[in-house]
C-alpha positions in Angstrom: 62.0 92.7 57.6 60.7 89.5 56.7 60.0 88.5 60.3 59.2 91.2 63.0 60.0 90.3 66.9 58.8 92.8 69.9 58.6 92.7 73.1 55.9 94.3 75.5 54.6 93.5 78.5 56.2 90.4 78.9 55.0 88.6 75.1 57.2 88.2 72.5 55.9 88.2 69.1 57.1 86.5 66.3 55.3 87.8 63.0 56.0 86.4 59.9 55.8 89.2 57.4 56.4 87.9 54.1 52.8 88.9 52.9 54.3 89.1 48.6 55.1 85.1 49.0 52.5 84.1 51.3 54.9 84.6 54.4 57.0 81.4 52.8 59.9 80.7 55.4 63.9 80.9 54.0 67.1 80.2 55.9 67.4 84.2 57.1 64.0 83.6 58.5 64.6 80.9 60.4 67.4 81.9 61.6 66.3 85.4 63.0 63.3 83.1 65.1 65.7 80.7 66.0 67.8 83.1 67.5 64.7 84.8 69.0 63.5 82.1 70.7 67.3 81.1 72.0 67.2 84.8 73.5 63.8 84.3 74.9 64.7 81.3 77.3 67.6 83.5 79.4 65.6 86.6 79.1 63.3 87.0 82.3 61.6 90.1 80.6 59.9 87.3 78.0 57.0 85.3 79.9 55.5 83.9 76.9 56.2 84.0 73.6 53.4 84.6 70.1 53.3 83.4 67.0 51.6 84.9 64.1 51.0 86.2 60.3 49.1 87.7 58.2 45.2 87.9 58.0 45.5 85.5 54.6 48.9 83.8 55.3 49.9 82.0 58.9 52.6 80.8 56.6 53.3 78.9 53.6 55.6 76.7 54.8 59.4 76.8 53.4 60.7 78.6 50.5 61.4 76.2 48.6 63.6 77.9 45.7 65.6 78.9 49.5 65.6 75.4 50.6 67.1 74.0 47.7 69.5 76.4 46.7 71.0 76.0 50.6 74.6 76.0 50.8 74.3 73.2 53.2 72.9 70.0 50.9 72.6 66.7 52.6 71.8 66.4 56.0 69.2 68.9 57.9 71.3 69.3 61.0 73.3 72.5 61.3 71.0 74.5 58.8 68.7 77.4 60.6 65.3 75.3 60.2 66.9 72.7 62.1 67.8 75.5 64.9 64.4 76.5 64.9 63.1 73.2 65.7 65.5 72.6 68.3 64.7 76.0 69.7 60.8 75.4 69.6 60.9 72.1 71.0 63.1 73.3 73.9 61.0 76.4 74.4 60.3 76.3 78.5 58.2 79.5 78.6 54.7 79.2 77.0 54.4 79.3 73.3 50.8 80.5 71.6 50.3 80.6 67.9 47.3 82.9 66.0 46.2 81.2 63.0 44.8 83.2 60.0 44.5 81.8 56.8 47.0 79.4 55.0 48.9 77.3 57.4 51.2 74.9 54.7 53.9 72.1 56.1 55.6 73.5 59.4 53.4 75.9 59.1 51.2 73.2 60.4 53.7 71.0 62.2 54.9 73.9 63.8 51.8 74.2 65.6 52.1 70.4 67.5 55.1 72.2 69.5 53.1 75.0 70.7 51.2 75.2 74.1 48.1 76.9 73.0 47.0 77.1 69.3 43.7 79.9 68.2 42.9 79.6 64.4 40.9 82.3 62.3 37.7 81.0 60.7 39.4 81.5 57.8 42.8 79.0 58.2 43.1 76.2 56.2 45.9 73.5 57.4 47.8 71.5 55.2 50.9 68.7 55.2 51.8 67.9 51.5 54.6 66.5 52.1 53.9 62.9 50.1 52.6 65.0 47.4 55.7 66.8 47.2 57.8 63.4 47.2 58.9 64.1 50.7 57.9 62.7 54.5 56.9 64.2 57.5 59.5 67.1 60.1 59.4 68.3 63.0 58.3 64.5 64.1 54.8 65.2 63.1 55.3 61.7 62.1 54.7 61.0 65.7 52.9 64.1 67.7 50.3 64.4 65.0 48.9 60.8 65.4 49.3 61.0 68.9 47.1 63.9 69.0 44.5 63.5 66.6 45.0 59.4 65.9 46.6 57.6 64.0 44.0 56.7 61.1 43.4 60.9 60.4 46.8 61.8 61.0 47.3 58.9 57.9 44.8 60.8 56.0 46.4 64.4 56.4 49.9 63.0 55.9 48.8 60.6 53.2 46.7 62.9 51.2 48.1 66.0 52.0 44.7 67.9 51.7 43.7 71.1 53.3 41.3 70.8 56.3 39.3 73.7 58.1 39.9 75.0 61.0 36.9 74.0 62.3 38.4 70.2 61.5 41.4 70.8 63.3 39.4 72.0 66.1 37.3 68.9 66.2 40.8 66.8 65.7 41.9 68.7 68.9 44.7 70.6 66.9 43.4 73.7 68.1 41.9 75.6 71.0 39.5 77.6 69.8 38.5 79.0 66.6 37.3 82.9 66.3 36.6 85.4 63.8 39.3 86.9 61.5 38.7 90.0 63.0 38.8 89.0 67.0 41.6 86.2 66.6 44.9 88.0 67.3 43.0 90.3 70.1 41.8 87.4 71.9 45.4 85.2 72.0 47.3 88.1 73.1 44.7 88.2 75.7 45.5 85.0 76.9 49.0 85.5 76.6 48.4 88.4 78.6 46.6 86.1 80.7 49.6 84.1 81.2 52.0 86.9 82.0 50.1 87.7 85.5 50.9 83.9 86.7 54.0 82.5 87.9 56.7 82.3 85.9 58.1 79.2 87.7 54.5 77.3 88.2 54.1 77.6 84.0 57.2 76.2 83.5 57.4 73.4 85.6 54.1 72.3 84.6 55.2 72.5 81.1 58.3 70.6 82.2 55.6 67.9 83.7 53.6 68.0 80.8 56.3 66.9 77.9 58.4 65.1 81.0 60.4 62.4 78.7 59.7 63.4 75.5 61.9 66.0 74.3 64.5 63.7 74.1 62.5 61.1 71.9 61.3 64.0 69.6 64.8 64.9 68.9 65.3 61.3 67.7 62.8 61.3 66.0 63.3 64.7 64.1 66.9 63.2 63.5 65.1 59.7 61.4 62.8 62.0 59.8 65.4 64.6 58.8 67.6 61.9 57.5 65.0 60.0 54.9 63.9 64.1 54.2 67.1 65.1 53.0 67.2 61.8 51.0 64.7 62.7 49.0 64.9 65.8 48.9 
């Protein structure tokens, strides 16, 4: 299976394992964590849900032989990435992502949805989306300048270089950054953490916390997805 799902005591972890293409993301894939996720919001055994890959491979962003050769051409909407997004965005429960090594396009934008974010000395972030002839998803067009501002979120999305973890750290990306060997350990820890408060309290103060924007990221998923598909 290209993506594993479990659930124990309370967490629900999502593992991309695709390790043969870098954990590179198709329509299937999507699908299954977009469906995952959906199942997680009704299901009062999930309290908070995990992200994570391989020790050289978060994820390499989408497959895109996959993404091409989608029997849905044009627009975004209606195809399983664009469930996932919706799904991730609407998340209520807590959402933590581990970090190890490449981290490429959602991969990356991915991580502006999630609560908490740990990154592996050893991830390296990227957005190449201009080098690939493309814009910005997932409206990192707008979340990634708000949270690191707006003249290095121009240089990330604008170059489309890797940066360190210790960068995105510093940018305020992510949380903390540990050893290879001690990151997936400690963020199931704090998802652990997370289990023992209540469920309620987390999810209103979540609520709180993105009050009024969920609606404005949609539209602005929708503008991005539009001029994507475009020139895709």
């Amino acid at each position: 299976m290209d993506i594993l799902t479990s659930k124990e005591n309370g967490i629900l972890v999502i593992e991309f394992n695709r390790p043969e293409k870098k954990n590179s993301i198709t329509a299937a894939m999507y699908q299954i964590i977009a469906d995952a996720l959906k199942d997680a919001q009704t299901d009062a055994r999930v309290r908070v849900i995990l992200f994570c890959g391989k020790q050289d491979a978060f994820t390499a962003g989408n497959d895109l032989e996959d993404f091409l050769n989608s029997d849905k051409q044009g627009e975004l909407a209606g195809r399983p990435v664009a469930q996932f997004m919706f799904q991730l965005t609407a998340a209520t429960k807590p959402v933590i992502a581990a970090v190890a090594g490449v981290a490429v396009g959602i991969g990356t934008t991915m991580l502006l949805h999630c609560d908490l974010v740990y990154a592996a000395d050893n991830a390296k972030f990227s957005m190449p989306f201009a080098k690939l002839g493309l814009c910005p998803e997932f409206c990192s067009s707008v979340l990634l300048p708000q949270a690191v501002g707006y003249q290095r979120a121009a240089e990330k999305l604008f170059l489309g270089e890797s940066f360190s973890a210790q960068e995105a750290y510093e940018m305020g990306m992510v949380n903390k950054v540990l050893p290879l060997d001690e990151l997936l350990r400690f963020a199931m820890a704090q998802a652990a953490k997370l289990t023992l408060l209540p469920a309620s309290s987390l999810r209103v103060t979540k609520s709180l916390m993105k009050s009024g924007q969920t609606s404005a990221i949609m539209d602005q998923m929708s503008v991005e997805g539009k001029h994507f598909s475009t020139m895709l």
